[in-house]
N, C-alpha and C positions, 0 to 999 in steps of 0.2 A: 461663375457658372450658374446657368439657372437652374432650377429644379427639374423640369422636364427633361434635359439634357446629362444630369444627374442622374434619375431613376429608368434611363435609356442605357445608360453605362454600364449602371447597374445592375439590368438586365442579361447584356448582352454578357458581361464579365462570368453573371450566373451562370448562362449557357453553357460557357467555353470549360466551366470549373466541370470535370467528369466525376469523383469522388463527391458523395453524400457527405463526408466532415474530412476536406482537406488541410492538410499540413502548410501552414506563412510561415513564412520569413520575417521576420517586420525591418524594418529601416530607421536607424537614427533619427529622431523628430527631433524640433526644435523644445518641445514640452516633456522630454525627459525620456524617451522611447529608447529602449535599449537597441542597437541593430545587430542581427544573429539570432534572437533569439525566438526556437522553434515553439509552433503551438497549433494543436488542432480545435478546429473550429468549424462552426456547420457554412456552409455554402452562401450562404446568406451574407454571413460578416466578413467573411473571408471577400466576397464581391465590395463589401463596402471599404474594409480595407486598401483593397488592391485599388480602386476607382480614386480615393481619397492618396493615394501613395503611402500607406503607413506602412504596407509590406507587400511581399512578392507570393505569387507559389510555389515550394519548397520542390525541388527536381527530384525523380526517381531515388537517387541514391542519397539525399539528404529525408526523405521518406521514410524508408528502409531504415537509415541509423536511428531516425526519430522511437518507430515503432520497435526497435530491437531494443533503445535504453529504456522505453517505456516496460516494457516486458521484463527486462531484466530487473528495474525497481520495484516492477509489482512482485514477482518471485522473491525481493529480499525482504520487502515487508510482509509478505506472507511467510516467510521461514521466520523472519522477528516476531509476528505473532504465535506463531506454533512456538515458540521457543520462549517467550514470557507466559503461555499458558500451560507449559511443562513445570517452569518454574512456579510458576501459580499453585498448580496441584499439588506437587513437592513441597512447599511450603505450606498449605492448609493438611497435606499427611502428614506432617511433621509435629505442628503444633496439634493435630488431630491426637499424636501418639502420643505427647508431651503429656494432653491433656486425661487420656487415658491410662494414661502409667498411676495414678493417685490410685483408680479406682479397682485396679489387679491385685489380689492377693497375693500377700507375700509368697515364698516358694516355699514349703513345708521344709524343716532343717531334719536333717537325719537323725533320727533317733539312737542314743548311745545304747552301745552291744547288752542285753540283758547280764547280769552275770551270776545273777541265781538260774537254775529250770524250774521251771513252773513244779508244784508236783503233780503225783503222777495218780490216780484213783483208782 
């Protein structure tokens, strides 16, 4: 393939792609290419993929599942983070009180019952 007829492909591919960063497919390559596996990428690559054969564009409902596991991974690492920085805090109040307990005064002990009265003037 020459070049000219390359960056004409390439073009046209760009056109037809409606999405600003669509969702390939890729295809089994000979150089180690896994096939299935989803990935978003800008219009650009995704043209040069597709031209080249490395991958397809991913249909409506392989789209959808893409963007709903994506959404769902970012919500579990965002709850993993809230939840190492819970433990965070907990752990820095803790050794916080650890380290403050030296410096409290003991509790005053109850002083035993008089058992004389004072006298009286």
């Amino acid at each position: 393939m020459d070049l000219t007829s390359y960056y004409i492909k390439m073009r046209e591919q760009q056109a037809i792609i409606a999405d600003e960063y669509p969702v390939i497919v890729s295809h089994a390559t000979s150089d180690g290419g896994i096939k299935g596996r989803m990935t978003e990428v800008t219009k650009r690559i995704a043209a040069r993929l597709i031209v080249e054969g490395m991958a397809r564009l991913a249909d409506a409902i392989e789209t959808n599942n893409f963007h709903s596991l994506k959404q769902d991974a970012k919500a579990a690492v965002e709850n993993a983070a809230k939840d190492a920085a819970l433990e965070a805090t907990q752990i820095a109040m803790s050794r916080l009180m650890q380290a403050a307990a030296p410096l409290t005064p003991p509790a005053p002990a109850h002083a035993p019952a008089a058992t004389e009265e004072a006298p009286k003037e």
